[in-house]
N, C-alpha and C positions, 0 to 999 in steps of 0.2 A: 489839339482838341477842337473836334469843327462843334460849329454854334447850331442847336437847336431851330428850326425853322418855328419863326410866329405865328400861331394862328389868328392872331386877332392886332389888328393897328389903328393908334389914334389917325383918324383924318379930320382935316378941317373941316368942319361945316358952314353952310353959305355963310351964318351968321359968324362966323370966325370961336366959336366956343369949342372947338374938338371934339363934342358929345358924339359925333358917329361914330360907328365900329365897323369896320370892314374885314369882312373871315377870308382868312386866304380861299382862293377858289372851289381847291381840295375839299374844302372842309365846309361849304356851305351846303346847305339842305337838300338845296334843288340839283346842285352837280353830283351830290352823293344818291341823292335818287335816283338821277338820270343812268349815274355809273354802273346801279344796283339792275335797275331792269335791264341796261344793254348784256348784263351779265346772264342773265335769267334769260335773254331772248336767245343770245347765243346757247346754249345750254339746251333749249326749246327746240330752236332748229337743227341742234346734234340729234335729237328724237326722235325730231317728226322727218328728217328729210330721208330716210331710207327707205319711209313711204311715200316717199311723193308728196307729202302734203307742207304748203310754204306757210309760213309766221302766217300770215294776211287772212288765211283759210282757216287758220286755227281757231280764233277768238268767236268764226261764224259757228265753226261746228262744234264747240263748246254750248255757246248758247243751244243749238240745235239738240245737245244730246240732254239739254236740259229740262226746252221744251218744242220738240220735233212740228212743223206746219206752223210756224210765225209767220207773219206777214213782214214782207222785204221791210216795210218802215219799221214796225217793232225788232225786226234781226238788227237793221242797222243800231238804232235807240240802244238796244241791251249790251251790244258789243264793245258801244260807247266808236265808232265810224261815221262817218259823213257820205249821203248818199249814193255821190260819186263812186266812191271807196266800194262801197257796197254793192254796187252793179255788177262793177268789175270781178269782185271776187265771186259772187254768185257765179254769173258770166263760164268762170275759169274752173268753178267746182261742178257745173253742169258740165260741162268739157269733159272734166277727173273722172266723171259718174260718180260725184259724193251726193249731190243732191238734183231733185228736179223740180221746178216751177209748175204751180197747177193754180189755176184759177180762183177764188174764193167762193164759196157753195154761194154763199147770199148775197154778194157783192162785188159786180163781175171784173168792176175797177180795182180791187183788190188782188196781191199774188203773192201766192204763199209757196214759203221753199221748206220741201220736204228730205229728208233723207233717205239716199237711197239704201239698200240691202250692204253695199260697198262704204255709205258714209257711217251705219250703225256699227258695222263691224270693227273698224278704227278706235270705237270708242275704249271696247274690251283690251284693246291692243296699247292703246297709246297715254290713254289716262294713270295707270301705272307708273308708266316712265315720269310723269309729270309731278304725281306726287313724290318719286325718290324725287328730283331736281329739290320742289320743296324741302325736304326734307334733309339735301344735304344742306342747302339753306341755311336752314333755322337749325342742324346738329348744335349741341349744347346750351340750346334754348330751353327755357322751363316754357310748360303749358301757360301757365301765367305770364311770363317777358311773350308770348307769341301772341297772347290776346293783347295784352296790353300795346304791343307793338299796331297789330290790326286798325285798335281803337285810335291811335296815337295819326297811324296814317288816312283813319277816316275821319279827323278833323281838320287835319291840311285840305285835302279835297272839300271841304264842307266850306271850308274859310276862302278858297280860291276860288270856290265855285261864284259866289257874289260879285267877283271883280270885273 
């Protein structure tokens, strides 16, 4: 009969009292999150890559099909990217002809990325697919375990956010 693996073991703490808990790797929070969205990206990029469009593009042109002519610093903010990040893919989606840069009416320091005829059309096309993935997701989830999950996962970020 093989032995159950531990999820949880006494370790010593500095003070020598064993009060810490240490969760096998598997099994802690942040490795199960991590595992969950690698899953969920993979899944993403089965979707989207038959059209051409990479992970990186995706989070922009979501925002975008949200709210279409943001300015590069609010796409990057909304996206939750760093502006590096955000050049680049801009950059790579004017390239794709998903989106084009045009100057801002009242503020010529300002550039706004718009979508083009080719980035709107993705939406009708690809949004679908995104919510089955959800949806095989969360299969046998009640409406309730999926809010409650939602709310569950926007107090970690709330609490991490301060650190």
């Amino acid at each position: 009969m093989a032995a159950t693996p531990k999820t949880r073991t006494r370790a010593k703490t500095s003070d020598g009292s064993g009060a810490a808990l240490q969760v096998e790797p598997s099994r802690s929070l942040g490795y199960m999150l991590r595992d969950c969205s690698r899953r969920f990206s993979r899944a993403l990029e089965d979707a989207i890559r038959p059209y051409g469009i990479r992970v990186g593009q995706w989070y922009f042109l979501r925002e975008l099909w949200a709210e279409d002519g943001l300015t590069q610093v609010d796409l990057s903010s909304r996206a939750g990217m760093r502006a590096p990040t955000t050049v680049v893919a801009i950059r790579g989606m004017v390239e794709d002809g998903l989106v084009v840069r045009k100057p801002d009416n009242k503020d010529r320091r300002k550039v706004r990325i718009f979508l083009t005829r080719k980035g709107r059309r993705y939406r009708a096309e690809l949004l679908p697919q995104v919510l089955d993935i959800n949806e095989a997701a969360t299969s046998g989830f009640t409406r309730d375990e999926i809010r409650q999950f939602r709310s569950l996962v926007d107090r970690i970020n709330d609490n991490l956010a301060g650190r």
